[in-house]
C-alpha positions in Angstrom: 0.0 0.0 0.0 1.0 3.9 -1.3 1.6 6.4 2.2 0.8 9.6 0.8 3.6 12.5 0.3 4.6 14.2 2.8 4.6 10.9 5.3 8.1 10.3 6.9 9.1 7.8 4.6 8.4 9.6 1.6 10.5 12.3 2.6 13.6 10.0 3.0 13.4 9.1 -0.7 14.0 13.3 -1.6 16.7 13.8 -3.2 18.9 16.8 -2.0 21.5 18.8 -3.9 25.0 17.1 -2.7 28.3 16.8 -4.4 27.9 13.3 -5.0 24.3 13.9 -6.9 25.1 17.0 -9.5 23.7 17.4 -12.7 25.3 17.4 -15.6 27.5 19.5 -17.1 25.8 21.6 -19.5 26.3 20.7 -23.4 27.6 23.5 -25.6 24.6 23.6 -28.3 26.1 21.9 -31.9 27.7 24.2 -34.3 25.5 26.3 -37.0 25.8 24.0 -39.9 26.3 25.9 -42.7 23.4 26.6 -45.4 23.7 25.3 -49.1 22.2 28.9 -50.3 25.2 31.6 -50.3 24.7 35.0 -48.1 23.0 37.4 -50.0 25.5 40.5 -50.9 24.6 43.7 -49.5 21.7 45.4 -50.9 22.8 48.4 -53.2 22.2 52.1 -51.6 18.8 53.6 -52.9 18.6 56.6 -55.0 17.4 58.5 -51.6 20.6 57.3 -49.8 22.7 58.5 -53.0 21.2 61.9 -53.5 21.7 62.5 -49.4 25.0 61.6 -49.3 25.9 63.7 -52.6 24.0 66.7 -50.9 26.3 65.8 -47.4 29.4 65.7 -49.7 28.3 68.9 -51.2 28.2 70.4 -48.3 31.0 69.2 -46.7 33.2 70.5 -49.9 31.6 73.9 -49.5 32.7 74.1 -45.5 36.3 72.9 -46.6 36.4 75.7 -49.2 35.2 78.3 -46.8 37.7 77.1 -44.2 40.3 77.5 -46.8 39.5 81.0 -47.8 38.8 82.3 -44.3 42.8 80.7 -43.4 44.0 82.1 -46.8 42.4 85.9 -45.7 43.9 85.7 -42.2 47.1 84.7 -43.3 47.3 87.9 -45.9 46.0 89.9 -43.1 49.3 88.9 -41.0 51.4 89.6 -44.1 50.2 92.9 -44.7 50.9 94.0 -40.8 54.2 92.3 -41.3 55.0 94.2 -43.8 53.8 97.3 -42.3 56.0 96.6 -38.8 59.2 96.1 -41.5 58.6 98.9 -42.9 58.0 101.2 -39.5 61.1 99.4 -37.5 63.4 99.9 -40.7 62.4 104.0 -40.9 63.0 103.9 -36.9 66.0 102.1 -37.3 67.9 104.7 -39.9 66.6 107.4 -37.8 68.6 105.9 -34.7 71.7 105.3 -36.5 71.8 108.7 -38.0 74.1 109.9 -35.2 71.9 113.3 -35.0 70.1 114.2 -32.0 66.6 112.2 -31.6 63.7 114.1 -30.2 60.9 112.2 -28.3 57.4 113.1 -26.7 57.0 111.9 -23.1 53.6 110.5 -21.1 53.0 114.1 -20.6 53.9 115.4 -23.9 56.1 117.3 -23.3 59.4 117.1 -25.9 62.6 115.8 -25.1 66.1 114.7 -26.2 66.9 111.0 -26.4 69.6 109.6 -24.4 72.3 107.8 -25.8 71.2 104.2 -23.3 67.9 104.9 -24.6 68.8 105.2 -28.4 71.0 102.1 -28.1 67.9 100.2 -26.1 65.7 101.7 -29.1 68.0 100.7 -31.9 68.1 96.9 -30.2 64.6 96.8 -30.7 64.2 98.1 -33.7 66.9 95.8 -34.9 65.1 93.0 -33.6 61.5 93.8 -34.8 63.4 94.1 -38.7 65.0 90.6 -38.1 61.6 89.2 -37.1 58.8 91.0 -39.7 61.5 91.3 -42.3 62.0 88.3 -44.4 
């Protein structure tokens, strides 16, 4: 005759989780195999996809050649002051080496005569200001 569950010895026949009664490793599921039909190549870009990116490339070309001009303006821009500090430091620097007495205007504005330290201090930086803006 059949106890019903839950009876004392029904309950000595459940099996607990122990090392000795594991399951089974789990089984790595098989390999894909492969299919007899080849992958299908990549589907070509629509004419929507082609007019976008021509329109992205157009504008893309248009910010380069903007970029381009804007550099190309700046860098006549620094030229032109260049060439204007050459020209200032070189009339500065004749008028230094002269030898003739060099007249200035103060903070207060009032006139004075240039000092020989101060004319050689002058003609140092003129020197230097030809050496860099003159090339």
């Amino acid at each position: 005759m059949k106890q019903p569950p839950g009876t004392p010895q029904a309950v000595d026949k459940v099996l607990y989780p122990s090392p000795a009664n594991e399951l089974p490793a789990p089984v790595a599921p098989a390999a894909p195999v492969a299919s007899p039909m080849p992958a299908s190549p990549a589907p070509e870009p629509s004419a929507k996809e082609d007019a976008e990116n021509a329109a992205h490339d157009k504008a893309l070309e248009a910010q380069r050649k903007a970029d381009e001009a804007e550099r190309k303006k700046q860098e006549d821009l620094q030229a032109k002051a260049r060439q204007e500090n050459c020209q200032r430091a070189r009339a500065a620097q004749a008028s230094l080496q002269s030898g003739g007495l060099v007249t200035y205007v103060n903070e207060k504005g009032e006139r004075g005569i240039m000092t020989e330290e101060r004319r050689q201090a002058d003609l140092q930086r003129a020197q230097k200001i030809v050496k860099d803006n003159c090339k």
